[in-house]
C-alpha positions as CSV (number, residue, x, y, z in Angstrom):
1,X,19.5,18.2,-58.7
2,X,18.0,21.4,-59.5
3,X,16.1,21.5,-63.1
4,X,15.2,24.8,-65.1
5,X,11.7,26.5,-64.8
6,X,9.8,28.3,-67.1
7,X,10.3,31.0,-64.8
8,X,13.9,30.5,-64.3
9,X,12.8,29.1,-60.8
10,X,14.1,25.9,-59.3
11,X,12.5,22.8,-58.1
12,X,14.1,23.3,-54.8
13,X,13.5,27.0,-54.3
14,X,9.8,26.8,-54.6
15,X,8.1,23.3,-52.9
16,X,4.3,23.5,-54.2
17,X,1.7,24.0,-51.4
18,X,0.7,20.3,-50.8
19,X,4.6,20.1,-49.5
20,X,4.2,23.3,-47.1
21,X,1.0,22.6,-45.4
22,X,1.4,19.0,-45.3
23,X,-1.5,17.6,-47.6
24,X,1.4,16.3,-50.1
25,X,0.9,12.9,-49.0
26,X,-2.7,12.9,-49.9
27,X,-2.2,14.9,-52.9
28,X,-0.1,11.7,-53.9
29,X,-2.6,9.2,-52.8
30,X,-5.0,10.9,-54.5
31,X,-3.0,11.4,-58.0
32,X,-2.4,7.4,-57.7
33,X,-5.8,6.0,-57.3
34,X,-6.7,8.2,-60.2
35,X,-4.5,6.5,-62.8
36,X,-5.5,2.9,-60.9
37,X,-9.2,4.0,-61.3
38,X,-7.7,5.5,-65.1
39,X,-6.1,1.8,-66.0
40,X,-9.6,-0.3,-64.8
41,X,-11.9,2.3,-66.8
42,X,-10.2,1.8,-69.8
43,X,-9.8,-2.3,-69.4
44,X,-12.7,-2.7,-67.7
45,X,-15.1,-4.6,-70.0
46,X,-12.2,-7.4,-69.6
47,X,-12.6,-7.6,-66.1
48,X,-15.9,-7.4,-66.1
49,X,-16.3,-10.8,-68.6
50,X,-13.3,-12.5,-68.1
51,X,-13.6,-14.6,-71.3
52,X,-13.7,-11.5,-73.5
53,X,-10.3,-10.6,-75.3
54,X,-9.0,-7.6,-77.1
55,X,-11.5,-6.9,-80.0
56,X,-8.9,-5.2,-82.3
57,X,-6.0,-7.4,-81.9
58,X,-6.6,-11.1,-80.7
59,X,-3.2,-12.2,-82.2
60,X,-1.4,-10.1,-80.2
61,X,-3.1,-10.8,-77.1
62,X,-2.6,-14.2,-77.9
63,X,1.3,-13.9,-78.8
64,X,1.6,-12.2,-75.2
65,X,-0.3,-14.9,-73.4
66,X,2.4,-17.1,-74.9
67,X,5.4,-14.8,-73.3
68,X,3.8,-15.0,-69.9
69,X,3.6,-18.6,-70.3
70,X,7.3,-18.7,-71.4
71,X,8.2,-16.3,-68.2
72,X,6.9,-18.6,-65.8
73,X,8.5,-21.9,-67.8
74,X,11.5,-20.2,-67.4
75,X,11.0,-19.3,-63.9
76,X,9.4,-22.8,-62.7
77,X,11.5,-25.4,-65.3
78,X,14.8,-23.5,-65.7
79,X,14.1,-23.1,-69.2
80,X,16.9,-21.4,-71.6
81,X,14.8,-17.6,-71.5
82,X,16.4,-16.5,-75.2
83,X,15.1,-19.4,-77.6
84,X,12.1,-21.6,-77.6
85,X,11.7,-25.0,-79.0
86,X,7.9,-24.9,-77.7
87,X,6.6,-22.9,-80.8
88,X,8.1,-23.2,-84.9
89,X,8.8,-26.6,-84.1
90,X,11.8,-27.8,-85.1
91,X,13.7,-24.5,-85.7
92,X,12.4,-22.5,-82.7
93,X,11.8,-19.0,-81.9
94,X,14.6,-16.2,-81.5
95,X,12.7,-14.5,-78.5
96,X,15.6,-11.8,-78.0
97,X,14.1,-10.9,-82.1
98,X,10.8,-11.0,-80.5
99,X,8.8,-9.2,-77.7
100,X,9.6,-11.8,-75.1
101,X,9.0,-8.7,-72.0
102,X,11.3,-11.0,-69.8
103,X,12.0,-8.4,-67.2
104,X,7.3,-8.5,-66.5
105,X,7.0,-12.3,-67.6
106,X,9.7,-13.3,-65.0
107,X,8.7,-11.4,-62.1
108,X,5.3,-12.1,-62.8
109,X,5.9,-16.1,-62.9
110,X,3.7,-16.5,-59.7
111,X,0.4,-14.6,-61.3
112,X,0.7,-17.1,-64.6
113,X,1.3,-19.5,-62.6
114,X,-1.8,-19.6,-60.5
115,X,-4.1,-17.6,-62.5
116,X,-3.2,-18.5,-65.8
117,X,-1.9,-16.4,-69.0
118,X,-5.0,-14.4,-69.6
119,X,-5.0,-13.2,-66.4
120,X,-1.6,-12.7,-66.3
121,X,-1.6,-10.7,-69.4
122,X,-4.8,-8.4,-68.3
123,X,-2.5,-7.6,-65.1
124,X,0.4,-6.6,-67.3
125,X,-1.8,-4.5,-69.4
126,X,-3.8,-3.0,-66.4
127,X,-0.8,-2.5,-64.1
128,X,1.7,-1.2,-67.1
129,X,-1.0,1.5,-67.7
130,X,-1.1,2.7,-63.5
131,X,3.0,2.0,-63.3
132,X,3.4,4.6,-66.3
133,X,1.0,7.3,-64.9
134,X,2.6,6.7,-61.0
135,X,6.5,6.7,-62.7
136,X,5.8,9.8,-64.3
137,X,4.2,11.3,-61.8
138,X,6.5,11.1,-59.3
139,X,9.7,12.2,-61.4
140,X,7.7,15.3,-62.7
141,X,6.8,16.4,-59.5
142,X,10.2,15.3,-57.4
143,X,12.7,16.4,-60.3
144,X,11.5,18.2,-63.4
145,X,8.6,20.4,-62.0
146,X,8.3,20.1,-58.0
147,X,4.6,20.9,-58.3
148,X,1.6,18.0,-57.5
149,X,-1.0,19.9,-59.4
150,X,1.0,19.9,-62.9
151,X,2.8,16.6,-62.2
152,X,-0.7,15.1,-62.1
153,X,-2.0,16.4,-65.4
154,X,1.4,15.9,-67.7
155,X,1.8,12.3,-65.8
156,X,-2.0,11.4,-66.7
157,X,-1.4,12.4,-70.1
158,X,1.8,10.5,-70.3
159,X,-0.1,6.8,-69.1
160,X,-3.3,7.7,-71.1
161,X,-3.4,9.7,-74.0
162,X,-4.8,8.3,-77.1
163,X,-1.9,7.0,-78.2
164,X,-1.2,5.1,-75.3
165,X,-5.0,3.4,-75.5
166,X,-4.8,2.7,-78.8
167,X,-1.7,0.3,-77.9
168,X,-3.1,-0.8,-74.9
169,X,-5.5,-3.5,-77.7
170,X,-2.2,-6.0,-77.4
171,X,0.1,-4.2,-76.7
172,X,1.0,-3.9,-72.8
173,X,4.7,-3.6,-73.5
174,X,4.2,-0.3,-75.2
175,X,1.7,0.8,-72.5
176,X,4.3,-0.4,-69.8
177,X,6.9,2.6,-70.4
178,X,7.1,3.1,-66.5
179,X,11.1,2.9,-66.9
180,X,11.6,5.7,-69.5
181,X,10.8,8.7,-66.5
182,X,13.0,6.1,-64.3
183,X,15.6,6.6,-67.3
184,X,15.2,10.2,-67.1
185,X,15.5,10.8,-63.5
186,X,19.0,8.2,-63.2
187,X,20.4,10.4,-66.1
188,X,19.5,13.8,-64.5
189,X,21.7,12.6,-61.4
190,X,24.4,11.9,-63.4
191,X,25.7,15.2,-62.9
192,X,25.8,15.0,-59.2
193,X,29.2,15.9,-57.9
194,X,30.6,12.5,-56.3
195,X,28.7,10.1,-57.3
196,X,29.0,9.4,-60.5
197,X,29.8,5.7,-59.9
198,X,26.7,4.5,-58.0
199,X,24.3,6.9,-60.4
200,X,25.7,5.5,-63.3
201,X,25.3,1.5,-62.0
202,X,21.7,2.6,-60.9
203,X,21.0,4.4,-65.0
204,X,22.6,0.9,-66.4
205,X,20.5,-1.5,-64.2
206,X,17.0,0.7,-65.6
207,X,18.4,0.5,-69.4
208,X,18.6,-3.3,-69.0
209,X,15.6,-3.4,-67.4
210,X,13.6,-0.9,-70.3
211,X,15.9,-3.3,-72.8
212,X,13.8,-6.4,-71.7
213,X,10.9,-5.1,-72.2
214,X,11.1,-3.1,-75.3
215,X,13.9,-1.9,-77.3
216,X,11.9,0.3,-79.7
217,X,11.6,2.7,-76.4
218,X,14.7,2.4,-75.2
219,X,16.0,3.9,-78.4
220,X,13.6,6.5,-79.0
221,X,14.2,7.6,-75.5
222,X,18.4,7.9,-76.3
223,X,17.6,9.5,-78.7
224,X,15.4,12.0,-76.6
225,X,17.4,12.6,-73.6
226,X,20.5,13.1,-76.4
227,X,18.6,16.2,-77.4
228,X,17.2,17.6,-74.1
229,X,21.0,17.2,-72.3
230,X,22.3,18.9,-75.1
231,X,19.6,21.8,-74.8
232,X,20.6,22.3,-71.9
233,X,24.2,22.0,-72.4
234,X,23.5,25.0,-74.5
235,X,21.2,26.8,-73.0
236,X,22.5,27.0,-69.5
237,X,26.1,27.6,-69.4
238,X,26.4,26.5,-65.7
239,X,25.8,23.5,-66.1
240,X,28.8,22.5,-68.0
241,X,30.1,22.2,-64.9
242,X,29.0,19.5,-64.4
243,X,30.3,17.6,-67.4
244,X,32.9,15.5,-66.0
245,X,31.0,13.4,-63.4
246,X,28.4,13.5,-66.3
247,X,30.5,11.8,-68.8
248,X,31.8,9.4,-65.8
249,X,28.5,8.6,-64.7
250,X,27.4,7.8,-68.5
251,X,30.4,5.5,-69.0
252,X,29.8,3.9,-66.0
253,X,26.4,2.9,-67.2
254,X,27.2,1.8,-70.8
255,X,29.8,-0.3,-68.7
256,X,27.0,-1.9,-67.0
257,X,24.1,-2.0,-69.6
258,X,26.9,-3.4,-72.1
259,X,28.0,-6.2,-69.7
260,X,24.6,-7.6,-68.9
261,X,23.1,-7.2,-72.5
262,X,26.0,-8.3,-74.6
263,X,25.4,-12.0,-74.5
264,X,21.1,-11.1,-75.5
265,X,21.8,-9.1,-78.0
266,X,24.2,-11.3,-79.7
267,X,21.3,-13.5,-79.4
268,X,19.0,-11.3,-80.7
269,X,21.6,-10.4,-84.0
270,X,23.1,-13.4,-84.6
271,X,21.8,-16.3,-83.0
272,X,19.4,-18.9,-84.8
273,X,16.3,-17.0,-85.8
274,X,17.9,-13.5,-86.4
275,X,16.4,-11.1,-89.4
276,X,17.8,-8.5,-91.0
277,X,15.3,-5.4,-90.2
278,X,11.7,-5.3,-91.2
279,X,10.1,-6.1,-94.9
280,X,9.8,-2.8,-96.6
281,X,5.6,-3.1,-96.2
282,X,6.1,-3.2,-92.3
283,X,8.3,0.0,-92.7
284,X,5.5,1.6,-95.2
285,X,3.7,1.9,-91.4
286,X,3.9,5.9,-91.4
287,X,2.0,8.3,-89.6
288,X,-0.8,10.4,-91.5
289,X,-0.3,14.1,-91.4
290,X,-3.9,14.4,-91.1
291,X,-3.9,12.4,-87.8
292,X,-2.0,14.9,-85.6
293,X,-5.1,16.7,-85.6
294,X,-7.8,13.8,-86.0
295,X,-9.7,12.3,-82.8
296,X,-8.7,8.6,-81.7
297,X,-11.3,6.1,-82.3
298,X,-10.5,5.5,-78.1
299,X,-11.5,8.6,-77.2
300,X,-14.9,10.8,-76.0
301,X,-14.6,12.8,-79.5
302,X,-14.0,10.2,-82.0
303,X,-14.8,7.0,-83.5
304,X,-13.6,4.2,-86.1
305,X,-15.5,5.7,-89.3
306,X,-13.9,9.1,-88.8
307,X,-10.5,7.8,-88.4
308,X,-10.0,4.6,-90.1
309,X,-8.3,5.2,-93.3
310,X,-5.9,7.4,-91.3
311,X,-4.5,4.6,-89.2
312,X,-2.9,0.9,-90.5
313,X,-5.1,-0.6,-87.4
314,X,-6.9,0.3,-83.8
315,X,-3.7,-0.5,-82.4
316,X,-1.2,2.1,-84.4
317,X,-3.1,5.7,-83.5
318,X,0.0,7.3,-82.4
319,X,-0.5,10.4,-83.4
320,X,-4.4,11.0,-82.9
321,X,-4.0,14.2,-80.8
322,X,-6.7,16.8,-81.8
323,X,-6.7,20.1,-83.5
324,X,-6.9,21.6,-80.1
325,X,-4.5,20.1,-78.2
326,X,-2.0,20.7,-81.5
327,X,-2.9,24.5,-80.8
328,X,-2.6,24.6,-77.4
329,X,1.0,22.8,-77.2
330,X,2.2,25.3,-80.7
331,X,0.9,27.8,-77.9
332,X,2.8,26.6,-74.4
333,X,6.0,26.3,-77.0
334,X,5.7,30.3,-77.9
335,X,4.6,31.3,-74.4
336,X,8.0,29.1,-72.8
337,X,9.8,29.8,-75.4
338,X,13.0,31.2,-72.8
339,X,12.9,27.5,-71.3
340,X,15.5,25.8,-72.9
341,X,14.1,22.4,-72.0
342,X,10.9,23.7,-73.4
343,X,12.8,24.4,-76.7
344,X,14.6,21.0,-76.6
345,X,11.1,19.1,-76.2
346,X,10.1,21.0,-78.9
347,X,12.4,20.6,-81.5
348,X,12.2,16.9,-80.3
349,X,9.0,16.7,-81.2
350,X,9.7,17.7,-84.2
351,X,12.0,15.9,-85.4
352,X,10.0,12.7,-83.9
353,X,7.2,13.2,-85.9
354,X,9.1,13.8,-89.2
355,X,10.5,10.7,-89.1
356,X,7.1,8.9,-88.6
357,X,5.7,10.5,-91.7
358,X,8.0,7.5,-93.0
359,X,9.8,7.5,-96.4
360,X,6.8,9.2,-98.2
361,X,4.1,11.7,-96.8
362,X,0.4,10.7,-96.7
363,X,-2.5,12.7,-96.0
364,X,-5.6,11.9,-95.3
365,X,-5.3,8.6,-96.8
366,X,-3.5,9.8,-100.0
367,X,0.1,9.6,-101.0
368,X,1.4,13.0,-102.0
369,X,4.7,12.1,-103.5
370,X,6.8,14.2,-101.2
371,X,9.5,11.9,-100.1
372,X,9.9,12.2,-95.9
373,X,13.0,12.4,-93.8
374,X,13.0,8.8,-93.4
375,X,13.5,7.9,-96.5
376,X,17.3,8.6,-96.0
377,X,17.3,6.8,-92.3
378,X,15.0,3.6,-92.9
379,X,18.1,0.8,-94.2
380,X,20.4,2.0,-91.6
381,X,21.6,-0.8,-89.0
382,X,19.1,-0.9,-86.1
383,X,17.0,1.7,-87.7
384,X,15.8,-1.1,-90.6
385,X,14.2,-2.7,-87.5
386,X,11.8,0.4,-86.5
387,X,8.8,1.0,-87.3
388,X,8.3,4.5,-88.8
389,X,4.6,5.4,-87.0
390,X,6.1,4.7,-83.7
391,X,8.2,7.7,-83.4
392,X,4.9,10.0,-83.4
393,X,4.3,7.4,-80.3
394,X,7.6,9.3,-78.5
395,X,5.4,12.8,-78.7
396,X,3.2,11.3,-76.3
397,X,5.4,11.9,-73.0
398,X,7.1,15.0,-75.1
399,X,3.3,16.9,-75.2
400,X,2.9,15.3,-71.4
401,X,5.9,17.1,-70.1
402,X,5.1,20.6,-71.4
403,X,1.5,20.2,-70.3
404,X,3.3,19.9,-66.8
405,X,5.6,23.0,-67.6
406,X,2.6,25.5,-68.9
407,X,0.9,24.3,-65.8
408,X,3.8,25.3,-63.4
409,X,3.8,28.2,-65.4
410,X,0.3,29.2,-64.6
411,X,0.1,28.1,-61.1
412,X,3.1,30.5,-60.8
413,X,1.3,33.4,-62.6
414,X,-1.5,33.4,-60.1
415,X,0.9,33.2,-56.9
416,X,2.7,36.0,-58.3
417,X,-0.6,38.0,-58.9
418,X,-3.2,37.2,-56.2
419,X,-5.5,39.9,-57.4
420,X,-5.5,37.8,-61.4
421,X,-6.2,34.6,-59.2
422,X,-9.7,33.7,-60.3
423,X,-9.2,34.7,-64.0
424,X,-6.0,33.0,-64.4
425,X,-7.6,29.8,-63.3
426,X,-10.6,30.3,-65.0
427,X,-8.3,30.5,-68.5
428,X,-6.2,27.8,-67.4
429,X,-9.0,25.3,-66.7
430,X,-10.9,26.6,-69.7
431,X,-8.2,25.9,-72.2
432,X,-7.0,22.2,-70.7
433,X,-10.8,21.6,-70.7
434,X,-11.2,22.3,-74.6
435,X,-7.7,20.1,-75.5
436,X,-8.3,17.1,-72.9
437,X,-11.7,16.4,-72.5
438,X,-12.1,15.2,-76.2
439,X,-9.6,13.0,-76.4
440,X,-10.7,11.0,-72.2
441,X,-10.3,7.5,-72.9
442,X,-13.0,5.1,-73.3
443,X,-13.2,1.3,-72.6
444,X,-11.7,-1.1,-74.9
445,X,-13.9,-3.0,-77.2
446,X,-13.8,-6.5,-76.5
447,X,-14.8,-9.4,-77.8
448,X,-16.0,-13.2,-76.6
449,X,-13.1,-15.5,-77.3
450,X,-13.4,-19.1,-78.1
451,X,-13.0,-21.3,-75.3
452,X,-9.9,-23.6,-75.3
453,X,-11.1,-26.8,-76.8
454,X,-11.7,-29.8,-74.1
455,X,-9.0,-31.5,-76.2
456,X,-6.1,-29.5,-75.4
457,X,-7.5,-28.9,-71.6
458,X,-7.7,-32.5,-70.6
459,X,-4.0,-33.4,-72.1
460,X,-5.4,-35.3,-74.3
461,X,-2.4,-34.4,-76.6
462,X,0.3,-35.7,-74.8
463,X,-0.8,-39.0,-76.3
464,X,0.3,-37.7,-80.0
465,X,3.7,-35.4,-78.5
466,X,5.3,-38.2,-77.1
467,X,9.1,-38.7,-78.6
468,X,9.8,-35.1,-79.8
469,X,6.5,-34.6,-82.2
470,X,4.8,-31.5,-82.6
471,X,0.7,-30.5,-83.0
472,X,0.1,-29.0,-86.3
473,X,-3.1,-27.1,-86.2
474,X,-5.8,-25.7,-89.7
475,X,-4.6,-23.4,-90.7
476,X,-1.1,-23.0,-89.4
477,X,-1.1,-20.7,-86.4
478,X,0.0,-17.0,-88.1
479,X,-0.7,-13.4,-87.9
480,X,-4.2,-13.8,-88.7
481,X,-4.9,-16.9,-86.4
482,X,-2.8,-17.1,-83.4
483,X,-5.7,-19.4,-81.2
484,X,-3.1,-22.2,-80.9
485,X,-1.3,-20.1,-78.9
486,X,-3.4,-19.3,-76.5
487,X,-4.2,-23.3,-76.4
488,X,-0.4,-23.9,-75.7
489,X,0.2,-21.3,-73.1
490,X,-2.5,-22.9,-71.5
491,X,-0.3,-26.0,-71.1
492,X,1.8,-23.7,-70.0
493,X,4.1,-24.7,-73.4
494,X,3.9,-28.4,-72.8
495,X,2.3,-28.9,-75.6
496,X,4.9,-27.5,-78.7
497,X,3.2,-25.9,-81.7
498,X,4.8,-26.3,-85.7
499,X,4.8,-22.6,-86.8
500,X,3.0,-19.9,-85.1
501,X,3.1,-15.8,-84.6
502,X,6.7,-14.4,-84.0
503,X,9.2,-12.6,-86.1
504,X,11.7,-14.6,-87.9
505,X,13.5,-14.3,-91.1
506,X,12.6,-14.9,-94.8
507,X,14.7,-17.7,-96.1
508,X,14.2,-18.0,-99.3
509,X,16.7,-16.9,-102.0
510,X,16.6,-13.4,-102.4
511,X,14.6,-11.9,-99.4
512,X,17.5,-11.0,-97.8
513,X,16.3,-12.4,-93.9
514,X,14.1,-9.6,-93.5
515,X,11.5,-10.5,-91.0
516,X,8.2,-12.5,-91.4
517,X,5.1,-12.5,-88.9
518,X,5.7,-16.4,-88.9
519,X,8.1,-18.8,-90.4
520,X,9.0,-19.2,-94.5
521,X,6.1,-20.4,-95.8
522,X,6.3,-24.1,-96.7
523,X,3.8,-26.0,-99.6
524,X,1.6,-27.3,-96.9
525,X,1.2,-23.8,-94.8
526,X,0.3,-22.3,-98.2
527,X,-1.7,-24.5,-99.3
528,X,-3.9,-24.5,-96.0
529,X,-3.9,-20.3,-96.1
530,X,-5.5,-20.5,-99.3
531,X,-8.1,-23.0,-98.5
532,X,-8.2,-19.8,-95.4
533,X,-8.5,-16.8,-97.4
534,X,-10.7,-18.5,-100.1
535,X,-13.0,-21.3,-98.3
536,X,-12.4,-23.3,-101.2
537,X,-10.2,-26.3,-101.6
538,X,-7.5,-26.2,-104.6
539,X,-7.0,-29.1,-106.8
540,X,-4.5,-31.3,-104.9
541,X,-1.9,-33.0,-107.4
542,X,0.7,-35.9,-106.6
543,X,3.4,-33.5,-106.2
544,X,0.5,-31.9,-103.1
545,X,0.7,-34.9,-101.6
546,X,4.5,-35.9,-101.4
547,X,5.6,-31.9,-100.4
548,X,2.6,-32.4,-97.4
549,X,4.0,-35.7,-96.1
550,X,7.7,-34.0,-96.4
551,X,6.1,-31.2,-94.2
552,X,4.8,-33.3,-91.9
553,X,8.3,-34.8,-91.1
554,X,9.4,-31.8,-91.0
555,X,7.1,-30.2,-88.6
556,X,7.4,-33.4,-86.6
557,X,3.8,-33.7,-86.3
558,X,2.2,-36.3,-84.1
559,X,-1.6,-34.7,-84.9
560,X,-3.1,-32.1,-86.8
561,X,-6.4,-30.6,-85.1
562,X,-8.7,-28.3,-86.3
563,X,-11.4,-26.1,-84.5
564,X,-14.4,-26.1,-85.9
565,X,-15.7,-23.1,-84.9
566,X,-14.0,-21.8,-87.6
567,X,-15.5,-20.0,-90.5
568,X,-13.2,-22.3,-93.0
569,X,-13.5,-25.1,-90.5
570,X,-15.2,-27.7,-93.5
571,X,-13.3,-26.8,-96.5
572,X,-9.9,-27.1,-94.1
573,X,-11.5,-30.7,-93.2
574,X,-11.7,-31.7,-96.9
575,X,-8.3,-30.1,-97.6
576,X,-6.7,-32.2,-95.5
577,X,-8.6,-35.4,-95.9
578,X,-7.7,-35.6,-99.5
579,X,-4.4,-34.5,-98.7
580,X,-2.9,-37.4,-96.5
581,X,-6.0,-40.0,-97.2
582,X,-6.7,-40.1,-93.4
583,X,-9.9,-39.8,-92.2
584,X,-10.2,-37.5,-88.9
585,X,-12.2,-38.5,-85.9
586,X,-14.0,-36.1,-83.6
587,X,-12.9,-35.7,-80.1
588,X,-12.3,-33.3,-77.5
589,X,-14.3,-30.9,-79.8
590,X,-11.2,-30.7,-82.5
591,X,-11.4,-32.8,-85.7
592,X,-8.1,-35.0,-85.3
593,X,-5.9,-36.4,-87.6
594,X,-3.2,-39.2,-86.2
595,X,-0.4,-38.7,-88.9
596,X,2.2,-40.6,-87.0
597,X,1.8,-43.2,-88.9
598,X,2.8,-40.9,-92.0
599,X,5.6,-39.1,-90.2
600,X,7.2,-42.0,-88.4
């Protein structure tokens, strides 16, 4: 399929040089073991000390290492892949509502399996990273562009701009978006005359595939190509042509995509464990107008004091460009301005980073009042479930993509005037030097993470699961302390936590199921995150007692361990002591309390 040029040119009427002399292949080579060496720069502090974890996001991590460990239980036990009973013990954990990243964990059962979930979980992050930059790649330089050179840069940009570092702290299903150029390419061949039936089961089988490991993408990719296929709809007349194997192809793959996700996503809406869209602070995460043109702390130019209070967290700079890559991509806009795919990225763009200025504008750390674009969008169906930042995370492979185009452009320019060779490459290198080589990744920060207490590594713990109980662990595993599950997916899930870190609904009258970073918060799991957030143990009344003993049951708890390395680890100790009247003993490096004889 032939794709517009800035030039009007096609892909297949002008092969780049590395095709005609036959140095393509190592051209290739070459632009892969950049994004491996790329992926292992930016991780490598975690390879270097394998017990070091994400700095920035140790919940996350955690949470991940769980999935993987759920992948391979699925994989190796036959275990039902959509709900757990191994975490939130009894009710269990809606993983379709959650980011479960089946279509990695499940192929990747082997690596978990043999190495482990931290392992496993650095290989997803590392190889997401390299899989995006080699996707892109070869779709930019096979379909969109047809040049190496340009390929190369807007690919590298699309695997490892700032943006894409910042979620690589946790977040290796954002990283992985290796599928989205796969998406593109599949719905470019639509339009092939004849085969609209196998182009359309081949665009089906890569939605379900994106759709297992992140649906946020998915959409915001929809949404994308709906815009570019429509610019060029417009802008070149021609290819209407083309509209009926098109539309046949496209119904071919909703066809497909529908068949093998209907029974997930019924899951995911309306099985147990379902929410109704994000609490409104969650969807307060909006992007700062400053930050389009701030520096990422993750990059050569910037650091955390200078960009803090623009950003929620180290893992949400989506939009952390820099003022002179903002230039030069207002620039490439004007200069391609006759490229209608040009103008459909653009106004893409545009429209992507309206709505992540969320329902009101901020900037630079201030409210201003003006109410955004998103305002009117944000309790839609589907929508209510997005969070608002994210879509300035789509303007990643949008600004990637023209990068490619304006260096087509230029690589045209000086073929088409040999005597401005040396100047036009001397601009052109001069101006991608001054937007990209601010904003080069740098490593990760990492952190020493506690080792997994002897307790939970010897199986000492099967004693107190035995018959259906659970291990309740100070404080109750949550957004802010997620080490329990790290300790389970050790056990690879054998060993089934009460509560944890996952999305589920809010319960209680009037909060309308919107979606909680752990379960509804019981007497006992409050009463344990104050003694957390204060280091001081409450008065504990009668009525304490009686609602901890009803949680217990609940929870099914066979023992209650704490760890303590932690900060809170001796007013926790007291908390529960006077709580249940039993007195822990120490073993395994955990402080132990055997409430079976409470709960049974």
């Amino acid at each position: 399929m032939t794709t517009p040029q800035s030039d009007g040119g096609t892909v297949e009427g002008e092969p780049d040089r590395g095709v005609r002399d036959g140095r393509g292949r190592w051209i290739d080579v070459a632009a892969v073991l950049s994004f491996v060496l790329l992926a292992f720069w930016v991780t490598a502090r975690f390879w270097v000390n394998p017990g070091d974890g994400v700095r920035d996001n140790r919940s996350d991590q955690a949470q991940f290492e769980w999935m993987m460990a759920h992948g391979a239980r699925v994989v190796t036990d036959f275990a039902y892949p959509f709900v757990s009973d191994k975490m939130n013990v009894p009710d269990g954990v809606n993983l379709m509502a959650n980011t479960s990243v089946l279509s990695i964990s499940l192929p990747m059962a082997p690596v978990t399996v043999l190495f482990g979930p931290r392992t496993a979980f650095l290989v997803f992050l590392t190889a997401g990273m390299i899989a995006t930059g080699v996707a892109w790649y070869f779709v930019l330089s096979r379909v969109l562009i047809g040049a190496r050179g340009p390929a190369w840069l807007g690919a590298g940009f699309c695997a490892f701009a700032p943006a894409m570092v910042s979620h690589a702290n946790a977040h290796p299903n954002i990283v992985s978006q290796f599928v989205v150029p796969l998406i593109v390419w599949r719905t470019l061949r639509l339009a092939e005359p004849g085969r609209w039936l196998r182009n359309g089961v081949l665009l089906g089988l890569v939605i379900v595939w994106q759709a297992f490991l992140n649906l946020e993408i998915l959409l915001m990719t929809a949404i994308g190509l709906a815009v570019v296929v429509g610019a060029l709809a417009l802008g070149r007349p021609e290819l209407r042509r083309a509209v009926r194997p098109f539309a046949a192809g496209l119904g071919v793959a909703a066809a497909v995509a529908g068949a093998l996700l209907a029974y997930p996503l019924y899951v995911q809406f309306f099985g147990p464990g379902a929410y109704q869209g994000l609490s409104r602070l969650i969807r307060g995460y909006r992007t700062d107008l400053a930050s389009f043109v701030a520096w990422s702390r993750e990059s050569v130019a910037g650091d955390a004091r200078g960009s803090v209070w623009l950003a929620k967290n180290a893992t949400e700079e989506n939009a952390f460009f820099g003022w002179p890559l903002v230039v030069l991509v207002i620039a490439l806009v004007w200069w391609l301005r006759r490229n209608a795919v040009v103008l459909g990225l653009a106004a893409l763009g545009l429209l992507f980073a309206l709505f992540s200025l969320g329902r009101e504008i901020r900037f630079d750390g201030r409210d201003t009042g003006v109410p955004g674009p998103w305002a009117l969008l944000e309790d839609l169906p589907i929508l209510h479930s997005v969070v608002p930042t994210r879509w300035s995370l789509a303007l990643t492979p949008i600004v990637g993509v023209l990068l490619a185009f304006g260096a087509d452009q230029a690589r045209r320019l000086a073929r088409r005037h040999p005597e401005a060779r040396p100047q036009i490459r001397l601009v052109t290198g001069t101006v991608l030097a001054m937007a990209l080589l601010p904003i080069l990744p740098t490593p990760l920060p990492s952190v020493r993470l506690d080792p997994t207490p002897e307790f939970v590594r010897s199986g000492a713990w099967r004693t107190y699961v035995a018959g259906g109980h659970s291990v309740v662990t100070l404080p109750l595993p949550d957004t802010t302390y997620a080490d329990p599950l790290r300790w389970s997916a050790e056990t690879r899930l054998e060993m089934p936590l009460a509560r944890g870190y996952f999305l589920a609904p809010d319960t209680r009258p009037g909060a309308g199921r919107v979606a909680l970073f752990t379960a509804t918060p019981r007497p006992t799991s409050t009463f344990f995150a104050v003694i957390r957030d204060t280091d001081a143990v409450p008065p504990i009344t009668p009525q304490d007692r009686v609602a901890a003993v009803d949680d217990l049951r609940y929870w099914r708890a066979g023992a209650v361990l704490l760890d303590p390395r932690q900060k809170q680890s001796g007013a926790l100790h007291r908390g529960m002591t006077e709580l249940t009247g039993i007195d822990p003993v120490f073993t395994g490096g955990v402080w132990l309390w055997d409430v079976r004889p409470l709960v049974d």
